[in-house]
C-alpha positions, 0 to 999 in steps of 0.5 A: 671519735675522731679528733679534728683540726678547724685551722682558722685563714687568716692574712696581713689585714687581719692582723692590723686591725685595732683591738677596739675593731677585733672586740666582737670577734674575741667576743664571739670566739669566747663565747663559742670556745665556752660552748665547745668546752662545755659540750665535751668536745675541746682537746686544745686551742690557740690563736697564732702571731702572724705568719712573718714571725714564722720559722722554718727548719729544714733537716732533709739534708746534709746541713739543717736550713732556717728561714724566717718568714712563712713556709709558703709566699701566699697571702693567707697564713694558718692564723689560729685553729681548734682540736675538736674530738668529735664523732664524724666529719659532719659534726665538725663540719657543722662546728666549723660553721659556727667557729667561722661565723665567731671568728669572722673568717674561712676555717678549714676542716681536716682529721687527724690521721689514725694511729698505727696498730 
């Protein structure tokens, strides 16, 4: 088994909508987040603030850098995400499916990398 990062993009707009708008999708996502735990297959999730509350910290030098705001000047943000264990990509593949379906938006699919021996 493999463990799987399905990250959710998302942008301003997503964020600006009302609750009253944003109700079938929090629906949705419950009930699919409901079938992904009973099926076995959840380690974690969550849903993220947008992406101008981000921070950065950069240690690479002599003095550490902060900066507010997003890492990259782009119009999506990483706006929520689901670690799956599942057995191949195909599989995650066809989770993604459904979790972009339930939460309205593009969901990438990435492994986690293999621990060293």
């Amino acid at each position: 088994m493999t463990q799987y990062l399905l990250s959710v993009h998302s942008g301003p707009d997503d964020y600006s909508r009302s609750l009253e708008e944003m109700q079938p999708a929090f629906e949705a996502v419950d009930r699919f987040n409901t079938k992904a735990q009973d099926a076995g297959i959840w380690v974690f999730a969550g849903g993220l603030q947008p992406g101008d509350t981000a921070s950065t910290v950069d240690a690479t030098g002599d003095q550490p850098v902060l900066a507010d705001g997003p890492y990259l000047d782009t119009k999506e943000w990483l706006g929520g995400f689901w670690v799956f264990e599942l057995p191949d990509r195909d599989a995650a593949i066809a989770w993604a499916t459904e979790a972009s379906a339930a939460c309205g938006g593009t969901v990438e699919v990435r492994p986690f990398q293999e621990e060293p021996a």
